[in-house]
mmCIF file as gemmi writes it, N, C-alpha and C atoms, coordinates in Angstrom:
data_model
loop_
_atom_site.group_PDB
_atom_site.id
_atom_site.type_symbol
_atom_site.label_atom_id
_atom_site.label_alt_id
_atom_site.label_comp_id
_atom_site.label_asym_id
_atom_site.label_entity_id
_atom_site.label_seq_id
_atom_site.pdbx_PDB_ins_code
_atom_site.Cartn_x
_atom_site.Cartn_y
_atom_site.Cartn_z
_atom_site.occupancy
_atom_site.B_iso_or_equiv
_atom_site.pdbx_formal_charge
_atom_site.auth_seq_id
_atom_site.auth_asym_id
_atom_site.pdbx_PDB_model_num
ATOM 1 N N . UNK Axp A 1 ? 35.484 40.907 138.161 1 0 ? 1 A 1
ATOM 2 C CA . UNK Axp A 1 ? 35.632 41.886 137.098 1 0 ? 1 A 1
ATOM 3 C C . UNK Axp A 1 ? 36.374 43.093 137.666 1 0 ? 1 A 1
ATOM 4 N N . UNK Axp A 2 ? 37.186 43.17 136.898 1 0 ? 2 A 1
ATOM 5 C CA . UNK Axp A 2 ? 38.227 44.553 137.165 1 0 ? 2 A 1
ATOM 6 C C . UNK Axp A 2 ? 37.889 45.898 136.515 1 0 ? 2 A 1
ATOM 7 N N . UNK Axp A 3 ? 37.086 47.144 137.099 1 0 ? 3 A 1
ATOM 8 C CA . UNK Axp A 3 ? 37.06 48.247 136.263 1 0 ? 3 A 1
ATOM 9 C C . UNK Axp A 3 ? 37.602 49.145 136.636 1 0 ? 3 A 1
ATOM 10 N N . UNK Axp A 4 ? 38.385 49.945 135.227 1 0 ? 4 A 1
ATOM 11 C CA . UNK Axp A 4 ? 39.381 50.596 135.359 1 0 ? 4 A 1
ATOM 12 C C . UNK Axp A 4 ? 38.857 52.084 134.81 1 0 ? 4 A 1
ATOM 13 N N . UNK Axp A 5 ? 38.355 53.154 135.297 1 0 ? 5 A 1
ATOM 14 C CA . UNK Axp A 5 ? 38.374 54.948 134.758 1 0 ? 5 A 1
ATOM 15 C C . UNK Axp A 5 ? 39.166 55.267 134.065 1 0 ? 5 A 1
ATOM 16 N N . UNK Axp A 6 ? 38.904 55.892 132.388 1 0 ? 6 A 1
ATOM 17 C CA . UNK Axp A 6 ? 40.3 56.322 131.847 1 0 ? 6 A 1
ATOM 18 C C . UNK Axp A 6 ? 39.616 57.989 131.55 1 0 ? 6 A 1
ATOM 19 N N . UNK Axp A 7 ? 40.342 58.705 132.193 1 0 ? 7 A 1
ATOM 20 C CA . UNK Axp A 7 ? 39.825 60.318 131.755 1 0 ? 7 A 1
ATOM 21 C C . UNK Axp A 7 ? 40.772 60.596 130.693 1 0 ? 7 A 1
ATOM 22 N N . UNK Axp A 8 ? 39.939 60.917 129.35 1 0 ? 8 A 1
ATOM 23 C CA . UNK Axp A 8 ? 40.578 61.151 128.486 1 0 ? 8 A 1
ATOM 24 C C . UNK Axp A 8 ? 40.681 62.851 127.801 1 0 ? 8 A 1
ATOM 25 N N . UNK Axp A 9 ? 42.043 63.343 127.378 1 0 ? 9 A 1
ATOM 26 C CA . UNK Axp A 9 ? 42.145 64.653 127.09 1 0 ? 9 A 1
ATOM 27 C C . UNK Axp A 9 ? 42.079 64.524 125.417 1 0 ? 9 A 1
ATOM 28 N N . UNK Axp A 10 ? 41.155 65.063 124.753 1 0 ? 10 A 1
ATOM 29 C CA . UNK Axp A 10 ? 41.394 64.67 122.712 1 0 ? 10 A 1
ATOM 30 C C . UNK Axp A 10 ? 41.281 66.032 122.466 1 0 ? 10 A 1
ATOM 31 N N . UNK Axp A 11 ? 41.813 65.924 121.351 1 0 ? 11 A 1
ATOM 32 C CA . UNK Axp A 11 ? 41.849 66.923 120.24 1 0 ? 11 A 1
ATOM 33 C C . UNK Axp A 11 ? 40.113 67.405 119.767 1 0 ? 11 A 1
ATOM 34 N N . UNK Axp A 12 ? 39.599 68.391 120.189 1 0 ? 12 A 1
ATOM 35 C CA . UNK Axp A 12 ? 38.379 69.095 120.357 1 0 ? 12 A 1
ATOM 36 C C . UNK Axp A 12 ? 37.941 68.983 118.703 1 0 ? 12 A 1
ATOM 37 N N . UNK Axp A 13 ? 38.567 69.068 118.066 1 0 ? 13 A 1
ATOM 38 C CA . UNK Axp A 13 ? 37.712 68.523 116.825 1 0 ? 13 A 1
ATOM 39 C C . UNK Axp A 13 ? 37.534 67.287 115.897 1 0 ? 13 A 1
ATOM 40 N N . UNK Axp A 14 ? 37.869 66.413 117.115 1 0 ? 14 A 1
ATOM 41 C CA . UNK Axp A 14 ? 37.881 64.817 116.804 1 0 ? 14 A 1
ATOM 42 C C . UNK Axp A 14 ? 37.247 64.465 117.813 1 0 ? 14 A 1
ATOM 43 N N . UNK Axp A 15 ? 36.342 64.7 118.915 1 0 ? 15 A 1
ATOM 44 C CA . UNK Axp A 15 ? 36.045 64.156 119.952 1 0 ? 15 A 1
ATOM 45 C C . UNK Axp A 15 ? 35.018 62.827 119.002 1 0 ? 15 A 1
ATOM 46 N N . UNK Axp A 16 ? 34.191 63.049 118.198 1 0 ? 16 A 1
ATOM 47 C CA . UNK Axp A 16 ? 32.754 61.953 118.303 1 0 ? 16 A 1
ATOM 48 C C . UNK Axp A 16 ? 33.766 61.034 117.602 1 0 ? 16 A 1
ATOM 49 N N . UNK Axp A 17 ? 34.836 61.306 116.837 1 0 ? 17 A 1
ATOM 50 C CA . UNK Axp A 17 ? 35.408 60.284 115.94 1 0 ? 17 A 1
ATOM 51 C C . UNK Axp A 17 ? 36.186 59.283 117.393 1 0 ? 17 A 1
ATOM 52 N N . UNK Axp A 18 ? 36.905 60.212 117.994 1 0 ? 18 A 1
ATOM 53 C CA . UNK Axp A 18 ? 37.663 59.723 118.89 1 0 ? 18 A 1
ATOM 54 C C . UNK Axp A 18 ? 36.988 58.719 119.903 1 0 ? 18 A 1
ATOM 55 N N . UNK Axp A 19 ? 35.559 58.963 120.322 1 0 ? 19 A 1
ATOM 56 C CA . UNK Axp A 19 ? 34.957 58.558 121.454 1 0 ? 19 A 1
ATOM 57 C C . UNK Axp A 19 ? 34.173 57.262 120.664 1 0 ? 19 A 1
ATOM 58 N N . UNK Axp A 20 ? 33.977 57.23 119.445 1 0 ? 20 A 1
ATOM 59 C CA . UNK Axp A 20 ? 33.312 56.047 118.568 1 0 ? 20 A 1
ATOM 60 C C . UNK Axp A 20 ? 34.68 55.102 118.366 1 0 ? 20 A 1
ATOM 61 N N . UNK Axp A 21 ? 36.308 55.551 118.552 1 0 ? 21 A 1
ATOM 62 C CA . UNK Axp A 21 ? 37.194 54.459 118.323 1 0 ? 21 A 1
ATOM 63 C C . UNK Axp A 21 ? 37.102 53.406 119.434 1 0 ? 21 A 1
ATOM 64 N N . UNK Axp A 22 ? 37.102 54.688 120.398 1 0 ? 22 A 1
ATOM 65 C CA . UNK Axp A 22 ? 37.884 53.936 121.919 1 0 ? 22 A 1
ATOM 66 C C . UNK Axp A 22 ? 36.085 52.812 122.488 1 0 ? 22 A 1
ATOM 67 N N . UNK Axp A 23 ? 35.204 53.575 122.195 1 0 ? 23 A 1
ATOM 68 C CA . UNK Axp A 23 ? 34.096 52.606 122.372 1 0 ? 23 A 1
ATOM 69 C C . UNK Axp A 23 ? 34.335 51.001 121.568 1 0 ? 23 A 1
ATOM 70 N N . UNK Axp A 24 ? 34.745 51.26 120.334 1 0 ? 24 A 1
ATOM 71 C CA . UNK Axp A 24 ? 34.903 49.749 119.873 1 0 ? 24 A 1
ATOM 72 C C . UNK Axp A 24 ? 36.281 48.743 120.182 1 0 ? 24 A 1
ATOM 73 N N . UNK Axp A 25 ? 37.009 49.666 120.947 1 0 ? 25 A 1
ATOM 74 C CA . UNK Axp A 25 ? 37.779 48.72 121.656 1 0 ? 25 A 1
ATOM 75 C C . UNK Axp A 25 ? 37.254 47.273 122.797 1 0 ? 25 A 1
ATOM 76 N N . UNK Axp A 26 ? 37.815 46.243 122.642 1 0 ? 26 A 1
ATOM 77 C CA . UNK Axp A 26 ? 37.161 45.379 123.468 1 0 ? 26 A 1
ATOM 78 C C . UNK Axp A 26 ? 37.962 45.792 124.886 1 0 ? 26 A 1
ATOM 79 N N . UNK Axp A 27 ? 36.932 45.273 125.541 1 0 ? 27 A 1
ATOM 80 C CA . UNK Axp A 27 ? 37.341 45.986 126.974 1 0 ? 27 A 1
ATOM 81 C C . UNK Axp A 27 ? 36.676 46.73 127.574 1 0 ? 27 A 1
ATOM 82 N N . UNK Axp A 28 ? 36.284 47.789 126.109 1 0 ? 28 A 1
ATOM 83 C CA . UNK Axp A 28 ? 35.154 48.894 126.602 1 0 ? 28 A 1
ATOM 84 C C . UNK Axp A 28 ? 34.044 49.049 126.932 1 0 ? 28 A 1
ATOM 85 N N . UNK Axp A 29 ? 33.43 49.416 128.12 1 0 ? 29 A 1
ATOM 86 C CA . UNK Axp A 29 ? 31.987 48.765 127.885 1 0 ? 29 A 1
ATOM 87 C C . UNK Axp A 29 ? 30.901 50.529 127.822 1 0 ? 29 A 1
ATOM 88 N N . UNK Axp A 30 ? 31.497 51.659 127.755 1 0 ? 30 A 1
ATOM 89 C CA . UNK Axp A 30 ? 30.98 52.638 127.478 1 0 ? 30 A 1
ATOM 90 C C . UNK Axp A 30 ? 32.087 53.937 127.224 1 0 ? 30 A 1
ATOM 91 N N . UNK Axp A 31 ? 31.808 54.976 126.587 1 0 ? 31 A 1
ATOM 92 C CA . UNK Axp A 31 ? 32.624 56.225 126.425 1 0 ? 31 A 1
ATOM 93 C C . UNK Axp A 31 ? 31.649 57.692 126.915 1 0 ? 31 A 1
ATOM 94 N N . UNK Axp A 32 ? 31.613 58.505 127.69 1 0 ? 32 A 1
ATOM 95 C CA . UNK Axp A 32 ? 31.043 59.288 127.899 1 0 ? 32 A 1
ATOM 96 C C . UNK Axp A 32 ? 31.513 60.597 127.976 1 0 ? 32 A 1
ATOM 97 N N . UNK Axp A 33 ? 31.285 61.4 126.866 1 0 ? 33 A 1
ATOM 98 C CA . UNK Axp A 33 ? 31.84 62.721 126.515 1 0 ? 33 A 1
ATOM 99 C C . UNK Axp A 33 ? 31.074 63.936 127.643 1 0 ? 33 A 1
ATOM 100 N N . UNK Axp A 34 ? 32.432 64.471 128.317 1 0 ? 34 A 1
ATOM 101 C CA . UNK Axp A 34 ? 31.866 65.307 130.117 1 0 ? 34 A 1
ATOM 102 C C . UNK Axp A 34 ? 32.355 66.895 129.464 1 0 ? 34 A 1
ATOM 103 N N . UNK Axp A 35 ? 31.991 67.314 130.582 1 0 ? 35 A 1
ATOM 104 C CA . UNK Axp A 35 ? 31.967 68.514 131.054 1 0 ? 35 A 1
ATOM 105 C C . UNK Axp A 35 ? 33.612 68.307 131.754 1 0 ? 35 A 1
ATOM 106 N N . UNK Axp A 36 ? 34.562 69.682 131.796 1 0 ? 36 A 1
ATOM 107 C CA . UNK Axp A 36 ? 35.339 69.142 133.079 1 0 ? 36 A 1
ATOM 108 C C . UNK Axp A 36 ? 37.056 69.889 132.528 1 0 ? 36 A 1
ATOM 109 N N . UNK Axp A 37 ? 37.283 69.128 132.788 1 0 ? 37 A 1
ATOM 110 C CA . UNK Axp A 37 ? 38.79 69.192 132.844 1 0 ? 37 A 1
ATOM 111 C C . UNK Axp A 37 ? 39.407 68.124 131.664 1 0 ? 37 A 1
ATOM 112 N N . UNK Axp A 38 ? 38.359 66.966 131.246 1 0 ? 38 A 1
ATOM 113 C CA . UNK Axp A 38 ? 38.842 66.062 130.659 1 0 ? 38 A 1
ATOM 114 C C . UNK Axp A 38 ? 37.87 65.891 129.799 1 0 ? 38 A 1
ATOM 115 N N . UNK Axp A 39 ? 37.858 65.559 128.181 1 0 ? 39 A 1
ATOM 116 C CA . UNK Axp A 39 ? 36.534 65.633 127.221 1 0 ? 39 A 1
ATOM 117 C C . UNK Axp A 39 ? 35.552 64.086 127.048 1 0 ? 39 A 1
ATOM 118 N N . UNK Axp A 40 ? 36.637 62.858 127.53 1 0 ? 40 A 1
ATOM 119 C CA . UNK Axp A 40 ? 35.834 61.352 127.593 1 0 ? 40 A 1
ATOM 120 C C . UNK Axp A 40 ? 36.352 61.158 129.023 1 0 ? 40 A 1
ATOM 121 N N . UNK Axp A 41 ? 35.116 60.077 129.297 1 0 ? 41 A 1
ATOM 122 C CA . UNK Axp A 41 ? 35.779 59.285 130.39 1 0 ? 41 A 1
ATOM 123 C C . UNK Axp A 41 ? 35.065 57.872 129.353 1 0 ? 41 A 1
ATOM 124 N N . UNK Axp A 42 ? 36.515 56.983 129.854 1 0 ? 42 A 1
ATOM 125 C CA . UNK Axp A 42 ? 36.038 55.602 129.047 1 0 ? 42 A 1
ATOM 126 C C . UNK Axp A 42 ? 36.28 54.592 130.762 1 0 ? 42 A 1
ATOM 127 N N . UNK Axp A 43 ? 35.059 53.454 130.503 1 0 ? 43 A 1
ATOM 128 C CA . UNK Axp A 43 ? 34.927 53.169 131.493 1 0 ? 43 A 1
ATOM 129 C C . UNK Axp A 43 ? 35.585 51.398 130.676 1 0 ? 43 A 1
ATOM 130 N N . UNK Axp A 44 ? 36.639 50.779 131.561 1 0 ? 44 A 1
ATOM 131 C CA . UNK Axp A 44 ? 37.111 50.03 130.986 1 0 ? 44 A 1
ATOM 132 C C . UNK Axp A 44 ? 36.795 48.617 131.763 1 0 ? 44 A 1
ATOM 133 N N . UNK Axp A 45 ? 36.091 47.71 131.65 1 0 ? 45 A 1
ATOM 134 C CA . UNK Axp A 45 ? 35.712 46.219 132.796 1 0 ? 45 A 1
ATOM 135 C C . UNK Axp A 45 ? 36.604 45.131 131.809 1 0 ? 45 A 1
ATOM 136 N N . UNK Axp A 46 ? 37.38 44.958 132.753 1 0 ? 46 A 1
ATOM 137 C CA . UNK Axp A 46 ? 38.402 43.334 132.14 1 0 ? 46 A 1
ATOM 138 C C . UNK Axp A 46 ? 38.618 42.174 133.346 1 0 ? 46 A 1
ATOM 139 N N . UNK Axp A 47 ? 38.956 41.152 133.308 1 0 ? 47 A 1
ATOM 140 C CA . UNK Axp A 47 ? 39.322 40.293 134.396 1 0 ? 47 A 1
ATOM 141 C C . UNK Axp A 47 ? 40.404 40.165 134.85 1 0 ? 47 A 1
ATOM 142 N N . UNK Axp A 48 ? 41.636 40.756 134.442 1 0 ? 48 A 1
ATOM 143 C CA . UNK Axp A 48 ? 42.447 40.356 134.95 1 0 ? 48 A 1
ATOM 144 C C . UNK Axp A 48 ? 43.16 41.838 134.438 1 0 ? 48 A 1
ATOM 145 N N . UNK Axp A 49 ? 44.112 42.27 135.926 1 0 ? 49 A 1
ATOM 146 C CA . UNK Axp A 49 ? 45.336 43.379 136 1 0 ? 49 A 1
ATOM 147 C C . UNK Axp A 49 ? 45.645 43.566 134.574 1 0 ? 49 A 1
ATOM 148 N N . UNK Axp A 50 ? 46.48 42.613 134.81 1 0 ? 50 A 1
ATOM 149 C CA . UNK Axp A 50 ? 47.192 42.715 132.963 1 0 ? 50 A 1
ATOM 150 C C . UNK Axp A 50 ? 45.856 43.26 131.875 1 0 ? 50 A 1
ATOM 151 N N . UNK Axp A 51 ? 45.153 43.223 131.739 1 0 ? 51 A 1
ATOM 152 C CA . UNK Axp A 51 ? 43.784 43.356 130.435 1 0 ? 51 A 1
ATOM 153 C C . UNK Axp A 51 ? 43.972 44.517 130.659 1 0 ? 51 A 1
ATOM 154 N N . UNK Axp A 52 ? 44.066 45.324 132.058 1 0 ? 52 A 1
ATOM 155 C CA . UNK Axp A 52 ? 44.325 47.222 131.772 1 0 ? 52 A 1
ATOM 156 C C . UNK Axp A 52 ? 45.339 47.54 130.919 1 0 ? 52 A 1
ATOM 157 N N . UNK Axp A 53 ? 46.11 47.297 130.904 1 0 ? 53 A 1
ATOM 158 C CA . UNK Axp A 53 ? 47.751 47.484 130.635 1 0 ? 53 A 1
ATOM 159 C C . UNK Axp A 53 ? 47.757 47.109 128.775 1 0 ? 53 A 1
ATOM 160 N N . UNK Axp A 54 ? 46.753 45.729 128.873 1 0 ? 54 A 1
ATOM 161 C CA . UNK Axp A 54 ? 46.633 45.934 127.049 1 0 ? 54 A 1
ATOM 162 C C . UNK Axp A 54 ? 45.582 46.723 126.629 1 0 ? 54 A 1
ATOM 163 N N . UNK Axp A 55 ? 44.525 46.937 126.797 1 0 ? 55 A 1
ATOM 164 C CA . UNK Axp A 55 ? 43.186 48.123 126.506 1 0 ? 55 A 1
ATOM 165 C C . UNK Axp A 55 ? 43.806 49.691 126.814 1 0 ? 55 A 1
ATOM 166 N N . UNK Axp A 56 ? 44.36 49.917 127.409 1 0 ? 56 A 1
ATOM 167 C CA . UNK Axp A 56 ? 44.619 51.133 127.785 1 0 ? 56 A 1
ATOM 168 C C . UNK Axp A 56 ? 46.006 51.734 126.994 1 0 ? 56 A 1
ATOM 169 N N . UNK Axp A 57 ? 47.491 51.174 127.777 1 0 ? 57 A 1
ATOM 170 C CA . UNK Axp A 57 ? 48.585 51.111 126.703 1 0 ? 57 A 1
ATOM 171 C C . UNK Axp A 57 ? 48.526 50.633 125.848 1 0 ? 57 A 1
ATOM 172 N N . UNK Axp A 58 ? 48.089 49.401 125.039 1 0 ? 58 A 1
ATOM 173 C CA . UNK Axp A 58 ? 48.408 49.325 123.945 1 0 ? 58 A 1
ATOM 174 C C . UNK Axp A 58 ? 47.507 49.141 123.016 1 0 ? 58 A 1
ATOM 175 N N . UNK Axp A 59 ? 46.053 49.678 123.309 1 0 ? 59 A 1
ATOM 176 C CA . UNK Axp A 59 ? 45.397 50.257 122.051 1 0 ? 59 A 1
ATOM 177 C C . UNK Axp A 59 ? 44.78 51.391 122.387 1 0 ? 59 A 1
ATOM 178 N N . UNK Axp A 60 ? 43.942 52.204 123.739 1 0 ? 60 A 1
ATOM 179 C CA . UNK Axp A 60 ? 43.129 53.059 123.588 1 0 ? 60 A 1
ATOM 180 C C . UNK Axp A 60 ? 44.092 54.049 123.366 1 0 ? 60 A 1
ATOM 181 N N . UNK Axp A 61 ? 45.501 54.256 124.28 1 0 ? 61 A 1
ATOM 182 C CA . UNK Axp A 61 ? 46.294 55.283 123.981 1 0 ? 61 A 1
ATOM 183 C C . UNK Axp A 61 ? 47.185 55.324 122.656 1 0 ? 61 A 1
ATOM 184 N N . UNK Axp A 62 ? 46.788 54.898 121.334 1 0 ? 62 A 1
ATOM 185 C CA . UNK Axp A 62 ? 47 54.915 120.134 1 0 ? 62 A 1
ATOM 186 C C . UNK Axp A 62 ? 46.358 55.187 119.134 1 0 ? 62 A 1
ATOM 187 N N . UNK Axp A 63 ? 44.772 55.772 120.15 1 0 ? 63 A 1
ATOM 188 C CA . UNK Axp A 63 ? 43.685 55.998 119.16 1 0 ? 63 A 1
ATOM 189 C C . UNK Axp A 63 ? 44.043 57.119 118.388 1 0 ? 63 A 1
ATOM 190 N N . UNK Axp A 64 ? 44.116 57.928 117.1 1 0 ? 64 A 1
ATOM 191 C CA . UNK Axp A 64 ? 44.575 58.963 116.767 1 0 ? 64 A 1
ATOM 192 C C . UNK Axp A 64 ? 43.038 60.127 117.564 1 0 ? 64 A 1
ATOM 193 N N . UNK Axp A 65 ? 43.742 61.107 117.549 1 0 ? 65 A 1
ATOM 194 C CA . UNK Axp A 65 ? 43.007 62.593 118.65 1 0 ? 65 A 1
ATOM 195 C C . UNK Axp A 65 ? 43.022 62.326 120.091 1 0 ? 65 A 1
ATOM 196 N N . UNK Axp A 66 ? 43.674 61.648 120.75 1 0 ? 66 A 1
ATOM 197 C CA . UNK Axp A 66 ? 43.932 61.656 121.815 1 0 ? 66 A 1
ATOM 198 C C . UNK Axp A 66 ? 45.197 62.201 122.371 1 0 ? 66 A 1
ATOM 199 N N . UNK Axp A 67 ? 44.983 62.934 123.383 1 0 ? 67 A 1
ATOM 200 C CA . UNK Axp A 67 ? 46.05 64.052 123.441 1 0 ? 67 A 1
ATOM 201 C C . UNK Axp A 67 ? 46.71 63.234 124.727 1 0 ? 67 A 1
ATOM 202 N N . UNK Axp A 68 ? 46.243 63.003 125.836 1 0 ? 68 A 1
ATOM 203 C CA . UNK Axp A 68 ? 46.214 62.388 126.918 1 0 ? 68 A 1
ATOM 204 C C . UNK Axp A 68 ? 45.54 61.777 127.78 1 0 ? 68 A 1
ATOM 205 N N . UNK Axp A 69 ? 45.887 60.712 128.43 1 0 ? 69 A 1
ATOM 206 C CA . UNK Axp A 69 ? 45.169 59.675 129.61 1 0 ? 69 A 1
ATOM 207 C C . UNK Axp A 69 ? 45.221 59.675 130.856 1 0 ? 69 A 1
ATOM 208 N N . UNK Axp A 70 ? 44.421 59.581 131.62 1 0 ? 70 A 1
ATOM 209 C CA . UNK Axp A 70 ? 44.966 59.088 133.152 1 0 ? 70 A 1
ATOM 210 C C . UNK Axp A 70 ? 44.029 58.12 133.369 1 0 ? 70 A 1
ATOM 211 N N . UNK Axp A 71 ? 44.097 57.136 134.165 1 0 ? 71 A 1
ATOM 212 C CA . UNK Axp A 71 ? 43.584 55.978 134.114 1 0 ? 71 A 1
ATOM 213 C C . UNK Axp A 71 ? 43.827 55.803 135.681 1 0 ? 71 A 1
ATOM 214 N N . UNK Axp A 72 ? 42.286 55.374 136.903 1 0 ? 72 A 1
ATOM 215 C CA . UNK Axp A 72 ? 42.339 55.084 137.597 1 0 ? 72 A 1
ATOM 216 C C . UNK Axp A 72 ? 41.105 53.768 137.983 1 0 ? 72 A 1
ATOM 217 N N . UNK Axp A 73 ? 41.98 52.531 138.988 1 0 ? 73 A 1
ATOM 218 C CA . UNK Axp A 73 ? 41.46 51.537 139.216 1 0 ? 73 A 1
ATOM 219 C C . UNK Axp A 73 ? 40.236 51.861 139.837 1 0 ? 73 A 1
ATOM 220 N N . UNK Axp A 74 ? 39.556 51.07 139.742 1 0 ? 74 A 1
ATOM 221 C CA . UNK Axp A 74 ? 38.212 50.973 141.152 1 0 ? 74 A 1
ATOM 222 C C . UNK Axp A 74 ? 38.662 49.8 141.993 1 0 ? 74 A 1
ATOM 223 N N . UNK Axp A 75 ? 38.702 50.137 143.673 1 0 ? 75 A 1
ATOM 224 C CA . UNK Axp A 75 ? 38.572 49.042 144.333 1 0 ? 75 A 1
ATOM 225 C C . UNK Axp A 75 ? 37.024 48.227 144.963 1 0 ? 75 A 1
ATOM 226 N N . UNK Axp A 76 ? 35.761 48.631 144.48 1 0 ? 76 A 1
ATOM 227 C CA . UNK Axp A 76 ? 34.727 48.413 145.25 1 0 ? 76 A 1
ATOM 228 C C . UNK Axp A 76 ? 34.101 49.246 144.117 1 0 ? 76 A 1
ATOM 229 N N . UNK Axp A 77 ? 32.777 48.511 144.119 1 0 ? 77 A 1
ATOM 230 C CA . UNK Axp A 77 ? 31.482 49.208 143.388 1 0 ? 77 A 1
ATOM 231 C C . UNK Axp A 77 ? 30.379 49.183 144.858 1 0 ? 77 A 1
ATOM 232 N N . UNK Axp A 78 ? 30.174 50.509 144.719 1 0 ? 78 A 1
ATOM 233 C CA . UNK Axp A 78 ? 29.077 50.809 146.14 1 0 ? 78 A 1
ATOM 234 C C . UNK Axp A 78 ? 27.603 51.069 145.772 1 0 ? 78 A 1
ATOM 235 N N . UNK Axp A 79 ? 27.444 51.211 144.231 1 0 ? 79 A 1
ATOM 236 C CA . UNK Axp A 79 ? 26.361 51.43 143.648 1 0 ? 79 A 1
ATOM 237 C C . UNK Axp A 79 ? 25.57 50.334 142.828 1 0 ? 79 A 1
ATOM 238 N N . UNK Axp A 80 ? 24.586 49.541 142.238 1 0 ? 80 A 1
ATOM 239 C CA . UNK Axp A 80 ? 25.015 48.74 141.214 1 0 ? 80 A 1
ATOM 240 C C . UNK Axp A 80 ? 23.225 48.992 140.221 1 0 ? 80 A 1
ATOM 241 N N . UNK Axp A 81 ? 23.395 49.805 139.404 1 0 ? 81 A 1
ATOM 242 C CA . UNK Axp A 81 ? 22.075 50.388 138.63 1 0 ? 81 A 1
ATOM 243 C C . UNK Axp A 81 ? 22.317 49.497 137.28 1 0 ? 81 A 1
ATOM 244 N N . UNK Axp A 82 ? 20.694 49.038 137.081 1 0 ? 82 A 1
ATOM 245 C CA . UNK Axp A 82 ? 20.554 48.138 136.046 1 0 ? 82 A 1
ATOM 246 C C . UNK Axp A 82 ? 20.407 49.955 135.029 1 0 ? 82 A 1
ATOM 247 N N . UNK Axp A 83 ? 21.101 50.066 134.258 1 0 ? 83 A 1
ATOM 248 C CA . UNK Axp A 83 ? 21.171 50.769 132.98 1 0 ? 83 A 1
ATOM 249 C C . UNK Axp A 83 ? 20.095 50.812 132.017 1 0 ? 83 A 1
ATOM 250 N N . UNK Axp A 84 ? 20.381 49.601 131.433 1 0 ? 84 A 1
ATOM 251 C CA . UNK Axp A 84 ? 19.135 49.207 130.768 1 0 ? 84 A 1
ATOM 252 C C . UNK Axp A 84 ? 17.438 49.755 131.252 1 0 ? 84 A 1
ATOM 253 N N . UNK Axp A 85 ? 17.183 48.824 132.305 1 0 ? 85 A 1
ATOM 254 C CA . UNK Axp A 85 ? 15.906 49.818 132.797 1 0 ? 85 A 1
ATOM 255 C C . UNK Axp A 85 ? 15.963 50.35 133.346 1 0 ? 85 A 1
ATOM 256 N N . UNK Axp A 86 ? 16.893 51.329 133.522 1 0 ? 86 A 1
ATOM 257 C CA . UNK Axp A 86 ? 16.448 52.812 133.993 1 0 ? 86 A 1
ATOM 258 C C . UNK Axp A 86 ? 16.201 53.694 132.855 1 0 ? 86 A 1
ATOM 259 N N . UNK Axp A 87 ? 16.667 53.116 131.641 1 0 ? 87 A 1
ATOM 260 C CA . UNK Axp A 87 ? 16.857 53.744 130.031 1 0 ? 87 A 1
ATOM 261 C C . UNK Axp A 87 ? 15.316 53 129.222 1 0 ? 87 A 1
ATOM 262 N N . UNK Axp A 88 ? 14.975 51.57 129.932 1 0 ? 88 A 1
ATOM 263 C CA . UNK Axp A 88 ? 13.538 51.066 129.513 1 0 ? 88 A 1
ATOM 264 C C . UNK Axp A 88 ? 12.569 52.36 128.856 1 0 ? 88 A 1
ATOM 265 N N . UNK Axp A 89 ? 12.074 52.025 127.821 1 0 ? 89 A 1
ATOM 266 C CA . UNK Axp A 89 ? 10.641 52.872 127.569 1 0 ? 89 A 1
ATOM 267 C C . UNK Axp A 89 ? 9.844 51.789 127.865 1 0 ? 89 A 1
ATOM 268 N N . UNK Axp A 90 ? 10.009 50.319 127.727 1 0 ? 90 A 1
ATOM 269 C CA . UNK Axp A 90 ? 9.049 49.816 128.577 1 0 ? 90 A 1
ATOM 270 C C . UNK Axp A 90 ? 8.556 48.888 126.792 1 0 ? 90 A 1
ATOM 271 N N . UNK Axp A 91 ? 8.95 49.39 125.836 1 0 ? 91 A 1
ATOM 272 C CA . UNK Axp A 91 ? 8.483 48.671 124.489 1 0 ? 91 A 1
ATOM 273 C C . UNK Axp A 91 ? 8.941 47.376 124.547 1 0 ? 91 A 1
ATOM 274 N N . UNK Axp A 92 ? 8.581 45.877 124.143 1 0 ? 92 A 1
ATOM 275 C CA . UNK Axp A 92 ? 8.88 45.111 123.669 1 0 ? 92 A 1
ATOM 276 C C . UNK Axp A 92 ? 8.631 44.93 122.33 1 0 ? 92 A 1
């Protein structure tokens, strides 16, 4: 699995619209609206090089309120947190 960082710059009064598009892109597997220099970071997991190049150029950067992208690869995951239960309340 290939994951790719996209720090995204949007138009400040489209962010939840903007961050609910780029989430339903396939490809996407979360959008997280920061603090920073940049208002999303979209975290992008595909299998293959090429899958960046279509998720990124040719649909997330067409989402309307997006002002600008930068997009960087990961070579290595050094961390690996189950999400889910750390987010558990523990209900079934």
């Amino acid at each position: 699995m290939i994951t790719a960082i996209v720090f995204v710059k949007a138009d400040v009064a489209r962010i939840p619209e903007t961050a609910e598009a780029i989430a339903a892109l396939e490809g996407v597997s979360e959008v997280y609206s920061v603090t920073g220099g940049v208002d999303l970071i979209a975290m992008i997991r595909v299998r293959h090089h090429d899958d960046i190049a279509a998720v990124v150029a040719d649909e997330l950067n067409k989402v309307p309120g997006i002002l600008s992208t930068e997009t960087h690869i990961a070579f290595r995951t050094y961390s690996q947190h189950d999400l889910e239960a750390a987010f558990s309340l523990g209900l079934d």
